[in-house]
N, CA, C and O atoms as a GROMACS GRO file, in nm:
protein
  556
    1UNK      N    1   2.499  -3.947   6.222
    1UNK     CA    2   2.598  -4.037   6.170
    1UNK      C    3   2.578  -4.053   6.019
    1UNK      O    4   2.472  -4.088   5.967
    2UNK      N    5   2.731  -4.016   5.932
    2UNK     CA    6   2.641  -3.994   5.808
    2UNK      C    7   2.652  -4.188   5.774
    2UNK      O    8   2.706  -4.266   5.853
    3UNK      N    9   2.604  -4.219   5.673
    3UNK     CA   10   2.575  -4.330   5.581
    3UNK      C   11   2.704  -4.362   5.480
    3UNK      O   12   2.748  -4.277   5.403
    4UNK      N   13   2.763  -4.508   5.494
    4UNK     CA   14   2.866  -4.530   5.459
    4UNK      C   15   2.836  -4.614   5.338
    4UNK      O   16   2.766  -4.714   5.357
    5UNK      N   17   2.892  -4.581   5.179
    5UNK     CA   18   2.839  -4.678   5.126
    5UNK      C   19   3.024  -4.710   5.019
    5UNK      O   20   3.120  -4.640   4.985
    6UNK      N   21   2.983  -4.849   5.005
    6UNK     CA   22   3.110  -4.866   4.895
    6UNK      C   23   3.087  -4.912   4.778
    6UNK      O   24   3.001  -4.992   4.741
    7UNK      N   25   3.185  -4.846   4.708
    7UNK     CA   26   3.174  -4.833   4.539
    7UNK      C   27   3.295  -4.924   4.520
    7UNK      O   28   3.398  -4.918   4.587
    8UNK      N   29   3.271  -5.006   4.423
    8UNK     CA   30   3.349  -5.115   4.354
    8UNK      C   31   3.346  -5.073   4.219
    8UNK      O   32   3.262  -5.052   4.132
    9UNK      N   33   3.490  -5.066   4.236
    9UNK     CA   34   3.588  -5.052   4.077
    9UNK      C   35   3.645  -5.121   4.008
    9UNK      O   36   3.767  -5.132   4.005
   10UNK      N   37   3.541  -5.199   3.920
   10UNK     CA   38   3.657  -5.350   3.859
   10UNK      C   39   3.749  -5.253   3.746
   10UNK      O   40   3.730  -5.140   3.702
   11UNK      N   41   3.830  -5.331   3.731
   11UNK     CA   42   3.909  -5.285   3.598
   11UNK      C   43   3.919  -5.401   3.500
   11UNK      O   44   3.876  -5.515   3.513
   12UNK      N   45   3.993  -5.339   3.389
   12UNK     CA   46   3.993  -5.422   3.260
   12UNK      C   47   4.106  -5.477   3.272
   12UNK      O   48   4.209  -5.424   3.316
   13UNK      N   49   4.086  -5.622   3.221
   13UNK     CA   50   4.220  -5.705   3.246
   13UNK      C   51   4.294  -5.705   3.129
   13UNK      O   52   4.249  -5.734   3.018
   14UNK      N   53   4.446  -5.660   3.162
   14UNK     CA   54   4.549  -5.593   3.059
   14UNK      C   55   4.632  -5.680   3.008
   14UNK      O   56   4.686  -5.648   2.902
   15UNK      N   57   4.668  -5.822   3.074
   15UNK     CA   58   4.727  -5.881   3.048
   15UNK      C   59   4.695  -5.984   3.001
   15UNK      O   60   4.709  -6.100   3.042
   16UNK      N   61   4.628  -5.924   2.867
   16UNK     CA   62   4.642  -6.054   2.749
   16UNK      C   63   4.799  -6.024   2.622
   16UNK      O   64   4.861  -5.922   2.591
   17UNK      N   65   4.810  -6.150   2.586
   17UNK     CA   66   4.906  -6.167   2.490
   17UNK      C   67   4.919  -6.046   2.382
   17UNK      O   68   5.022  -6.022   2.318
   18UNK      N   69   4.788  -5.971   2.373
   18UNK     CA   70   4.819  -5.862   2.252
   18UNK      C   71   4.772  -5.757   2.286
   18UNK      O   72   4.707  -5.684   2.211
   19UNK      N   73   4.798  -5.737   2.399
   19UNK     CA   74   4.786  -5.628   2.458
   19UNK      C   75   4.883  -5.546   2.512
   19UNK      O   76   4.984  -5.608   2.546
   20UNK      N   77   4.886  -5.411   2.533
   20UNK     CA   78   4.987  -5.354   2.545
   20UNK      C   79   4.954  -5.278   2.712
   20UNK      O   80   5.044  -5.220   2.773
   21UNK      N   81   4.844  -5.289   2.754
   21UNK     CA   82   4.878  -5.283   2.880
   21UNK      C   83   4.833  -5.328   3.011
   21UNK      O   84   4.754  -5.421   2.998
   22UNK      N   85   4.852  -5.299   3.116
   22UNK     CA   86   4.827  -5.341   3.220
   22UNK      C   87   4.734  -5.280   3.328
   22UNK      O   88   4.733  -5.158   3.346
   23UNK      N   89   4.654  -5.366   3.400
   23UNK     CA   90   4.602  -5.271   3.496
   23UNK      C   91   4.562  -5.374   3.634
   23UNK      O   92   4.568  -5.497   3.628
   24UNK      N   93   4.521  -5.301   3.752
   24UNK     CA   94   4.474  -5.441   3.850
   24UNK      C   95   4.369  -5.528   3.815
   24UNK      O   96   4.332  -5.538   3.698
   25UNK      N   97   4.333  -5.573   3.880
   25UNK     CA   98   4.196  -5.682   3.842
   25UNK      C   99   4.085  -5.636   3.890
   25UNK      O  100   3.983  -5.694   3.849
   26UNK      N  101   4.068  -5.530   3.981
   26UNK     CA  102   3.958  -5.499   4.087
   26UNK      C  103   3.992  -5.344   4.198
   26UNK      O  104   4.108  -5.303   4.197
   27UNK      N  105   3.906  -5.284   4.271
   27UNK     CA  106   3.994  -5.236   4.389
   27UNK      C  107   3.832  -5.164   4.463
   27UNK      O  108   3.726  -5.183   4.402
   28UNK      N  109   3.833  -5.104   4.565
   28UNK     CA  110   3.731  -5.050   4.613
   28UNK      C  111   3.767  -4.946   4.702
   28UNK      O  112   3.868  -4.939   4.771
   29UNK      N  113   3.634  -4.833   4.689
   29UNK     CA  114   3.707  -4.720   4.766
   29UNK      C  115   3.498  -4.695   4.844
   29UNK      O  116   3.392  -4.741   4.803
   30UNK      N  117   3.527  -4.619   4.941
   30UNK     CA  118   3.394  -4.592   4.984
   30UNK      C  119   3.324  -4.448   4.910
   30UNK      O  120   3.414  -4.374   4.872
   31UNK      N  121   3.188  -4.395   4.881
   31UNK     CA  122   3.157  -4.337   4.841
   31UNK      C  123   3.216  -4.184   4.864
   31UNK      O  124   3.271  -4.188   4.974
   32UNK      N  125   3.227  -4.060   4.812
   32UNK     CA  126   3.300  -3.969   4.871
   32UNK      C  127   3.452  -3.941   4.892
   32UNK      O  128   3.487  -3.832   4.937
   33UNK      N  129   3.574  -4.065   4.850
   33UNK     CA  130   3.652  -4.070   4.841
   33UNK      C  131   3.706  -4.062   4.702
   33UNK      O  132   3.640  -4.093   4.602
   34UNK      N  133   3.841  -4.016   4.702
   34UNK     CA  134   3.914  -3.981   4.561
   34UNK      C  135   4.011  -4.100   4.532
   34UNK      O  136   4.107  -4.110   4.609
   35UNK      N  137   3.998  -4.209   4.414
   35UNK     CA  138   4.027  -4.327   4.356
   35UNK      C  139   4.134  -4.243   4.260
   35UNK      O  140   4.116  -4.136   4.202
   36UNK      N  141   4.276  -4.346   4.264
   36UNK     CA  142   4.386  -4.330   4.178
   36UNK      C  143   4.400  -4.519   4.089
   36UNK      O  144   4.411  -4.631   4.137
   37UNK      N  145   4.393  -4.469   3.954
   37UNK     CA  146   4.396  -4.584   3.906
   37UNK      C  147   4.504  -4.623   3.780
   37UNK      O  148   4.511  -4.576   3.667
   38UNK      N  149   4.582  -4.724   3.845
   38UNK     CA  150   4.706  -4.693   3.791
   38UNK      C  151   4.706  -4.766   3.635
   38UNK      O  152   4.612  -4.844   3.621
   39UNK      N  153   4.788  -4.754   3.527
   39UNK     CA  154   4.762  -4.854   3.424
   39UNK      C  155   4.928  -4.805   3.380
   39UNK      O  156   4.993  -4.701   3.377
   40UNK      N  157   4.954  -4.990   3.342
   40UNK     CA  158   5.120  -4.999   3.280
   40UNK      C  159   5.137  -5.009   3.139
   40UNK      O  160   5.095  -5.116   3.095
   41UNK      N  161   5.186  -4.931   3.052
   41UNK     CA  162   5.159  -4.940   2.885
   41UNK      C  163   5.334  -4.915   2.843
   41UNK      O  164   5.378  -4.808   2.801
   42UNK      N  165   5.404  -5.022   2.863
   42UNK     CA  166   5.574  -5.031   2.880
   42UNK      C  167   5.608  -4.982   2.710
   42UNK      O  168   5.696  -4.899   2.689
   43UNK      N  169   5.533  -5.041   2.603
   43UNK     CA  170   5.585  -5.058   2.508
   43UNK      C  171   5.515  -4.927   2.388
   43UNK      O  172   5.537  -4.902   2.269
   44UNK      N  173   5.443  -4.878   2.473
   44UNK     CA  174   5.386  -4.734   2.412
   44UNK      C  175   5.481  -4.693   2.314
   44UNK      O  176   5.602  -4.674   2.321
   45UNK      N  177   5.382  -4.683   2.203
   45UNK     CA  178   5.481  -4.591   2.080
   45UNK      C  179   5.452  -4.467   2.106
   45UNK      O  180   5.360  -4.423   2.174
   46UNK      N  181   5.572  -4.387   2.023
   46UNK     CA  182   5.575  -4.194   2.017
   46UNK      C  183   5.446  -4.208   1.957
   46UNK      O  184   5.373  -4.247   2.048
   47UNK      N  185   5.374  -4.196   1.843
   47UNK     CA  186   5.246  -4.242   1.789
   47UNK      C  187   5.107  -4.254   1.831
   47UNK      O  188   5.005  -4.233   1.766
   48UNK      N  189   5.124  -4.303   1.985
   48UNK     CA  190   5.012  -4.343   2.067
   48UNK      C  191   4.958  -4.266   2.151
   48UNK      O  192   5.039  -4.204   2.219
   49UNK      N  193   4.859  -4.247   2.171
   49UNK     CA  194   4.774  -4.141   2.274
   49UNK      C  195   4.712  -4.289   2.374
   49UNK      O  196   4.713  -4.407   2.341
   50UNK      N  197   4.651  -4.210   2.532
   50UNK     CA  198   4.653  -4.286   2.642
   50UNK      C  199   4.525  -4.268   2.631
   50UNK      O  200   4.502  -4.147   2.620
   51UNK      N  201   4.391  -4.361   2.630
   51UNK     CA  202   4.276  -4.346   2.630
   51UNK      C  203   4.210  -4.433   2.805
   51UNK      O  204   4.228  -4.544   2.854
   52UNK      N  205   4.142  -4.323   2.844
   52UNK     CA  206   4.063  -4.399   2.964
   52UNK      C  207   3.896  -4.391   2.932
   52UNK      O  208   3.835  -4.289   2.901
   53UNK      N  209   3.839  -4.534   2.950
   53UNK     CA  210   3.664  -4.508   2.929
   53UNK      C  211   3.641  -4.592   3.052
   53UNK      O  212   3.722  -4.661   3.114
   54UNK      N  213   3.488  -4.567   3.080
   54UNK     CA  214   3.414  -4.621   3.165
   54UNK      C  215   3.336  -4.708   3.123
   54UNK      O  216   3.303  -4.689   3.006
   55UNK      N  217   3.272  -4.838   3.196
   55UNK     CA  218   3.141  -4.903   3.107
   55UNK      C  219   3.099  -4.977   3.230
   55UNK      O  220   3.152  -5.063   3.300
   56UNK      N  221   3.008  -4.927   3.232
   56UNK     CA  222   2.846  -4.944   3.361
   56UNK      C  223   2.807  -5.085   3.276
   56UNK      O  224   2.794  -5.110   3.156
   57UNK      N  225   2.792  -5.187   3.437
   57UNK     CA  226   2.693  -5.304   3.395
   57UNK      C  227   2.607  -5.301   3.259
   57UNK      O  228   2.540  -5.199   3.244
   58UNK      N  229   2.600  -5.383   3.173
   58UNK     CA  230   2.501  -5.385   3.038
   58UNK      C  231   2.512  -5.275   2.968
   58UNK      O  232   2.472  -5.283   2.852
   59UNK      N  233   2.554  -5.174   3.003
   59UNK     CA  234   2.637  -5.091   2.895
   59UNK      C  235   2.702  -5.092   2.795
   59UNK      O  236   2.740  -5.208   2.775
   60UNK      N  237   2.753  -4.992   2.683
   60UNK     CA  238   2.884  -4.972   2.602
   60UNK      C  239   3.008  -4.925   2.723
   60UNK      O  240   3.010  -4.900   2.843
   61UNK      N  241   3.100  -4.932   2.614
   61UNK     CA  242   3.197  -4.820   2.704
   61UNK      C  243   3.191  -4.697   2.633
   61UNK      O  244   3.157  -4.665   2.519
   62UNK      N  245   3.245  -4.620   2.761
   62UNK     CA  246   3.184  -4.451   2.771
   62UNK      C  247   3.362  -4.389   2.762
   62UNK      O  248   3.462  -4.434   2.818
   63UNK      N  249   3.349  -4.297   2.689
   63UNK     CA  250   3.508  -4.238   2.670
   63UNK      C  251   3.501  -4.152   2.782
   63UNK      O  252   3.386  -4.120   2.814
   64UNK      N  253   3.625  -4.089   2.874
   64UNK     CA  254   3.658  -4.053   2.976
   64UNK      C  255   3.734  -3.923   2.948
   64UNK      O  256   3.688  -3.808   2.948
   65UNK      N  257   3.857  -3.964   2.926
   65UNK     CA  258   3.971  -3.894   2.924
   65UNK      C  259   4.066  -3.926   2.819
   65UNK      O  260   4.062  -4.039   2.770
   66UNK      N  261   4.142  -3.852   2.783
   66UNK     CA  262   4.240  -3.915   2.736
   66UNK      C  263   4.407  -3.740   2.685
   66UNK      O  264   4.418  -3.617   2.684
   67UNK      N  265   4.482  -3.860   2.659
   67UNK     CA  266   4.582  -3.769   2.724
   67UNK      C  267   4.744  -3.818   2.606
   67UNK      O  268   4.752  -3.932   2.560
   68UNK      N  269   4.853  -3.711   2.577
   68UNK     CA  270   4.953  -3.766   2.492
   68UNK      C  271   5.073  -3.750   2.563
   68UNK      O  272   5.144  -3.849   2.577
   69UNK      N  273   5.102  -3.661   2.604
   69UNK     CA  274   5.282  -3.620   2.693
   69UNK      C  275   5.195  -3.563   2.826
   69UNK      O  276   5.208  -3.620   2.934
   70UNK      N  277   5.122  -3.469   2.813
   70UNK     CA  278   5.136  -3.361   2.955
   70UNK      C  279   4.972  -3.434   3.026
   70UNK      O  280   4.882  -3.500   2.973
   71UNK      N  281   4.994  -3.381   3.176
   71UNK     CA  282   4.858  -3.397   3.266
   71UNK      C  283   4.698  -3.312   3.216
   71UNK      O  284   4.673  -3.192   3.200
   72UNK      N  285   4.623  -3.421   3.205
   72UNK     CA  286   4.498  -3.313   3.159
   72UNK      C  287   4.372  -3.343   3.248
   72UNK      O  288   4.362  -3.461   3.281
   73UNK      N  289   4.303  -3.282   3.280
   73UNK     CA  290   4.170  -3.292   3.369
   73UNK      C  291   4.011  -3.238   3.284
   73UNK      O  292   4.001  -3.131   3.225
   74UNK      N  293   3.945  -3.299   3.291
   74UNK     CA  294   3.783  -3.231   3.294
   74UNK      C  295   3.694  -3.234   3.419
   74UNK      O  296   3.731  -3.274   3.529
   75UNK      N  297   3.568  -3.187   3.388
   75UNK     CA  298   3.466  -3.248   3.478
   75UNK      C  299   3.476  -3.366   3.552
   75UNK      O  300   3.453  -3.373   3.672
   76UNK      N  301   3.511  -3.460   3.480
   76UNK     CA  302   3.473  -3.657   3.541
   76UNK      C  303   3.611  -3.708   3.569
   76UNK      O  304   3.616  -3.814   3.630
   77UNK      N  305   3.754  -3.634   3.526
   77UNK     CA  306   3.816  -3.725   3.556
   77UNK      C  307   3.984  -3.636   3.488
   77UNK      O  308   4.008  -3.562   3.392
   78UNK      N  309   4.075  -3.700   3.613
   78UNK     CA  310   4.214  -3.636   3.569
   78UNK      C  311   4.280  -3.760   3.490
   78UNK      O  312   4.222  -3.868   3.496
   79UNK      N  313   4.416  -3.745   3.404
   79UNK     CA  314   4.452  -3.806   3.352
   79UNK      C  315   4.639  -3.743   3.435
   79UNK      O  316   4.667  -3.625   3.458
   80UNK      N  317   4.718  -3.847   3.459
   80UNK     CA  318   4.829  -3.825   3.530
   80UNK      C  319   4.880  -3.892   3.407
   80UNK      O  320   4.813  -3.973   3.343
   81UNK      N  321   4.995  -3.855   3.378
   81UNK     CA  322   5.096  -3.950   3.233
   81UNK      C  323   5.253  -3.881   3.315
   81UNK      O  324   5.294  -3.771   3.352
   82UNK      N  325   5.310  -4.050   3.314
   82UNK     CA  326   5.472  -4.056   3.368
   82UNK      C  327   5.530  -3.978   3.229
   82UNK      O  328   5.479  -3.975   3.117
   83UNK      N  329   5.700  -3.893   3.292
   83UNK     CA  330   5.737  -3.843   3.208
   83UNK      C  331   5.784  -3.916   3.052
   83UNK      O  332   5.803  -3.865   2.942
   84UNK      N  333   5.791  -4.062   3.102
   84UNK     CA  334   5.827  -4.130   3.006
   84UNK      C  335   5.706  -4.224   2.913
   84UNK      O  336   5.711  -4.294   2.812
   85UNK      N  337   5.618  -4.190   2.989
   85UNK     CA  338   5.477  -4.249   2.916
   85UNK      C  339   5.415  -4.386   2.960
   85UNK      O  340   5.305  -4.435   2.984
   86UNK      N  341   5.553  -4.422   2.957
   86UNK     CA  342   5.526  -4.629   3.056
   86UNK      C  343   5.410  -4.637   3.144
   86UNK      O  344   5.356  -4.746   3.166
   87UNK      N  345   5.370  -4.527   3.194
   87UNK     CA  346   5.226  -4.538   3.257
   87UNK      C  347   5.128  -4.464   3.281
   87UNK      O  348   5.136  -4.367   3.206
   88UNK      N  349   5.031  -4.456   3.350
   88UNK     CA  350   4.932  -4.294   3.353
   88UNK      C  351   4.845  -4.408   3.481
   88UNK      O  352   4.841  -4.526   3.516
   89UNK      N  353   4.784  -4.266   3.513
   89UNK     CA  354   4.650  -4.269   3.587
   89UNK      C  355   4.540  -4.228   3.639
   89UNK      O  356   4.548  -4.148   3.733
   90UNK      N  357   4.422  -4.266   3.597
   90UNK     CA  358   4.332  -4.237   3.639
   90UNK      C  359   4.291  -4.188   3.728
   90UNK      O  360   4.252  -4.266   3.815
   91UNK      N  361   4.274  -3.992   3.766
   91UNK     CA  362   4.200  -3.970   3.894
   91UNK      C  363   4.034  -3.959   3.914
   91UNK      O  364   3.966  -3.898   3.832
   92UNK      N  365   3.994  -4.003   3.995
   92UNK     CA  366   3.839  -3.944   4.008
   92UNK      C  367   3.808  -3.955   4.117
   92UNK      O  368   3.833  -4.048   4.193
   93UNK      N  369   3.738  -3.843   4.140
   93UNK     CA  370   3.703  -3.776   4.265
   93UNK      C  371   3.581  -3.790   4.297
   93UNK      O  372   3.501  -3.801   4.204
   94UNK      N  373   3.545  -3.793   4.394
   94UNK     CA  374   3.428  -3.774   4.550
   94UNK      C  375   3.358  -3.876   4.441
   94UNK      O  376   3.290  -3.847   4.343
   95UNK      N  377   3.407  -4.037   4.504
   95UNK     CA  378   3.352  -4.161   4.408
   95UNK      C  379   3.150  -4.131   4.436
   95UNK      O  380   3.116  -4.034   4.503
   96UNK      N  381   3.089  -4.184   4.403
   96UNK     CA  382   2.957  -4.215   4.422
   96UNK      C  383   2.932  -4.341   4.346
   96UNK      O  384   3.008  -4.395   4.266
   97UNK      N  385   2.779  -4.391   4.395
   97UNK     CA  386   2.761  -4.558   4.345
   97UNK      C  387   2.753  -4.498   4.200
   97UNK      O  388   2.806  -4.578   4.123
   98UNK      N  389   2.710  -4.395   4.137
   98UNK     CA  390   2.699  -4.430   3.953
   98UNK      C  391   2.874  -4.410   3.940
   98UNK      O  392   2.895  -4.347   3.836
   99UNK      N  393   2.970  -4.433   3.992
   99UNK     CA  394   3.125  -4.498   3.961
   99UNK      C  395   3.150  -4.593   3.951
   99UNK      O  396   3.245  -4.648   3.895
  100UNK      N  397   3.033  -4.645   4.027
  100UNK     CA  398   3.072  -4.825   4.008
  100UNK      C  399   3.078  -4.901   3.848
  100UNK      O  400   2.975  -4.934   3.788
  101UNK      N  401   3.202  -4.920   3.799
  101UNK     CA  402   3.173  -4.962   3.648
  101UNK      C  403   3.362  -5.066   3.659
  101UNK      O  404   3.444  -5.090   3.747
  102UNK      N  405   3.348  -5.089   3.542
  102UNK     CA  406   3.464  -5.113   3.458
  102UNK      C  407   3.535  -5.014   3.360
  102UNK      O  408   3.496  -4.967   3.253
  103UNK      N  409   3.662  -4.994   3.437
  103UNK     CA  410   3.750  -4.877   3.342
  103UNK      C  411   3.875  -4.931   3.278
  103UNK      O  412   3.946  -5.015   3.334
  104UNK      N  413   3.907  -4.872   3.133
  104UNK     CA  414   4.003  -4.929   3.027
  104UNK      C  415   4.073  -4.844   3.032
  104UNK      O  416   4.045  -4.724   3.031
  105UNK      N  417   4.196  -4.906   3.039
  105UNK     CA  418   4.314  -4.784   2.989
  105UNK      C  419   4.322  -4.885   2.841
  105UNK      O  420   4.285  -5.002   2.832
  106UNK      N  421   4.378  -4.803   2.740
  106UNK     CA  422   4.380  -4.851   2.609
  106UNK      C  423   4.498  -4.754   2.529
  106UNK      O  424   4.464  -4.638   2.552
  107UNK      N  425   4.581  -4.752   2.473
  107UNK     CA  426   4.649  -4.685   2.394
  107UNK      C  427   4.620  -4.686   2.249
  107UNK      O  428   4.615  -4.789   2.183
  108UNK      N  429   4.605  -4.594   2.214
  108UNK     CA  430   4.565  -4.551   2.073
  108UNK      C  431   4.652  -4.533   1.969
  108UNK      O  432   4.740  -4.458   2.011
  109UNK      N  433   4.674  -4.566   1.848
  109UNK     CA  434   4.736  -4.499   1.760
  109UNK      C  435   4.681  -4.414   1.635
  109UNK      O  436   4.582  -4.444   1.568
  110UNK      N  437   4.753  -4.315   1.618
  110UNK     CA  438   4.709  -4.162   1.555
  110UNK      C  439   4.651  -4.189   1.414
  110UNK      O  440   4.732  -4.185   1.322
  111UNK      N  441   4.573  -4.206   1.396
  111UNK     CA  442   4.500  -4.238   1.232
  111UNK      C  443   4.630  -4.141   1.159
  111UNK      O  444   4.674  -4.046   1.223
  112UNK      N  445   4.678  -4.171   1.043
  112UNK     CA  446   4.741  -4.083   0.926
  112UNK      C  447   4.612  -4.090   0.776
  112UNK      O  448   4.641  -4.061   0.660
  113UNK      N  449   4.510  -4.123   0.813
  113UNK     CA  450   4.402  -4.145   0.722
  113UNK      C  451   4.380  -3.948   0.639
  113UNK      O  452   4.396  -3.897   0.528
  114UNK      N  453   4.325  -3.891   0.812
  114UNK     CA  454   4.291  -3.809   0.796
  114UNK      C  455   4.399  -3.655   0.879
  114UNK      O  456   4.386  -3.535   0.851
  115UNK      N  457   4.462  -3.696   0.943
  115UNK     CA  458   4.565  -3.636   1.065
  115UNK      C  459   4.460  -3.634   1.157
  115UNK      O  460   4.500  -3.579   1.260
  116UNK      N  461   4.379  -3.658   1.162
  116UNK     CA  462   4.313  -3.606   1.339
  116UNK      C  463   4.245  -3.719   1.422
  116UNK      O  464   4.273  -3.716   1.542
  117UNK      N  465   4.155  -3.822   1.379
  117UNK     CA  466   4.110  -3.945   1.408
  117UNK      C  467   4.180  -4.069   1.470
  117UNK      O  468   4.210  -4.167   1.402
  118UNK      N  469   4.206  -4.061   1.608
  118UNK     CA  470   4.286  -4.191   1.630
  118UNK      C  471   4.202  -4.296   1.623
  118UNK      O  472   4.082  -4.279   1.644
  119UNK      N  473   4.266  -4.446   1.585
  119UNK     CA  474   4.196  -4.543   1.606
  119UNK      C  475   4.233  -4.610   1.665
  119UNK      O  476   4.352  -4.634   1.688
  120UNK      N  477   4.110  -4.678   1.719
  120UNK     CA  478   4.137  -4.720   1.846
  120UNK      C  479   4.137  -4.902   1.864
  120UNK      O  480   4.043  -4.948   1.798
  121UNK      N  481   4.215  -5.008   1.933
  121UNK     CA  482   4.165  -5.115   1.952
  121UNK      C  483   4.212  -5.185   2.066
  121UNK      O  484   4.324  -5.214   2.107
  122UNK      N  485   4.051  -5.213   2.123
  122UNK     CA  486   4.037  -5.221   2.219
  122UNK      C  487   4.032  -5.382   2.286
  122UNK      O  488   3.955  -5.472   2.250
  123UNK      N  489   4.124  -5.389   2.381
  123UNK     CA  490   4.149  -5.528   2.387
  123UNK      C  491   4.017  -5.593   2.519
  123UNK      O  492   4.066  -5.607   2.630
  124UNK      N  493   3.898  -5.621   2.510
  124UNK     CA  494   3.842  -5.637   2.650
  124UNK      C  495   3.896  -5.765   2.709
  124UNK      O  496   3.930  -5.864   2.643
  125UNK      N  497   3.902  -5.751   2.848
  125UNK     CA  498   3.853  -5.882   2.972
  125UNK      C  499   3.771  -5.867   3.051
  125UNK      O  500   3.699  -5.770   3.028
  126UNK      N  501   3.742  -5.938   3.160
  126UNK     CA  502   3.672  -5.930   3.219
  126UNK      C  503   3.538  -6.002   3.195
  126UNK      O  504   3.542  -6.113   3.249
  127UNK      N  505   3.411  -5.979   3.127
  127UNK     CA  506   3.284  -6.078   3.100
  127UNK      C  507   3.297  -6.079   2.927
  127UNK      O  508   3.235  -6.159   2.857
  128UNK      N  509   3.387  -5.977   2.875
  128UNK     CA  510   3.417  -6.008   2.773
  128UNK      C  511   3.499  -6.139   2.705
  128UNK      O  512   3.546  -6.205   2.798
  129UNK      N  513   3.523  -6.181   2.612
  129UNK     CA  514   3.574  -6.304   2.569
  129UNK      C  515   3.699  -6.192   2.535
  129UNK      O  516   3.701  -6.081   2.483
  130UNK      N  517   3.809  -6.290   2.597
  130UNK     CA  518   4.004  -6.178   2.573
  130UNK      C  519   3.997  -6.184   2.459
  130UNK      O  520   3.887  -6.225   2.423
  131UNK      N  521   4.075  -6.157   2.366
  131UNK     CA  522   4.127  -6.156   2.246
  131UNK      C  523   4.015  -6.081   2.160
  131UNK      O  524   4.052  -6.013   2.064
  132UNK      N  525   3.908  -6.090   2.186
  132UNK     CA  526   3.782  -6.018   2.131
  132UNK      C  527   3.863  -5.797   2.066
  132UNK      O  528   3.878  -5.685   2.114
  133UNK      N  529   3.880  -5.852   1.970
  133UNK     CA  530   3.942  -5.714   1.876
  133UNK      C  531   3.827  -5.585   1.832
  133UNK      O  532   3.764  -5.631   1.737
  134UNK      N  533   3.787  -5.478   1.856
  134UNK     CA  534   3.678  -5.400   1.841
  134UNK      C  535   3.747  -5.292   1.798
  134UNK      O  536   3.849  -5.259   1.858
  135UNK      N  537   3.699  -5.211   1.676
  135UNK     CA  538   3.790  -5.106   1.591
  135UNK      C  539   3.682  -4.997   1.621
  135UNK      O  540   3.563  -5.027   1.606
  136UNK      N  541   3.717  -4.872   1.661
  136UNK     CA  542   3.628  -4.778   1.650
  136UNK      C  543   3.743  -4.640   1.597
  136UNK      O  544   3.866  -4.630   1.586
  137UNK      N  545   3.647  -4.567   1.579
  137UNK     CA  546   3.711  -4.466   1.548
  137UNK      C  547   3.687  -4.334   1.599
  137UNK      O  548   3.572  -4.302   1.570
  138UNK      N  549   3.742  -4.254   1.657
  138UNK     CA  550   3.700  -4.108   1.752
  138UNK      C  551   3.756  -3.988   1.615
  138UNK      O  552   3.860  -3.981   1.550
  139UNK      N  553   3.603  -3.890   1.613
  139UNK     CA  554   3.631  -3.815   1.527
  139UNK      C  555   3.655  -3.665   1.585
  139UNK      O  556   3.686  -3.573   1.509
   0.00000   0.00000   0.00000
């Protein structure tokens, strides 16, 4: 009889006032199973790229995926994007307990600094304080 274990997937809470998107509050899948995780970003500019990260208890957050018009996949994780952009989602497969984390969908806009650098800002909830504004930059 094999061994049943479950992995808990909080997510980042999307619906603050300056935020642009949405996601559930929580969800759970058992170990070995493939998790779809949906996120709503209505007001997405042409401009904006779809960023997904991970962040394990006492951690940073960990960049994932990320994605602009078409479907893209790696190693850790697919990225699904509606034809119109209003939403995407997170696939990941054959869950295990190091899945257990908090995942961000976040929309980015395209640095014109340099053409290639989006920057990013990231709205947290969850044990974070909301409104809490964090600027990073992906090179």
């Amino acid at each position: 009889m094999r061994e049943v274990t479950r992995v808990t997937v909080l997510l980042a809470l999307g619906a603050v006032s300056l935020s642009k998107t949405t996601q559930p509050s929580s969800m759970g899948a058992y170990e070995g199973q493939n998790v779809n995780i949906s996120c709503s970003h209505p007001n997405i500019d042409t401009n904006e790229y779809i960023f997904w990260y991970q962040q394990i208890h006492n951690q940073g957050p960990r960049f994932l995926i990320q994605g602009y018009k078409t479907n893209v996949q790696n190693e850790e994780a697919s990225l699904l994007i509606a034809a119109d952009r209003k939403s995407s989602t997170l696939g990941l497969a054959r869950l295990s307990l190091r899945d257990t984390a908090v995942y961000y969908c976040t929309v980015v806009t395209h640095s014109e600094a340099d053409g290639s650098a989006p920057v990013q800002y990231l709205l947290w909830g969850g044990a974070h304080s909301l409104g809490e504004v964090q600027k990073q930059c992906f090179l």
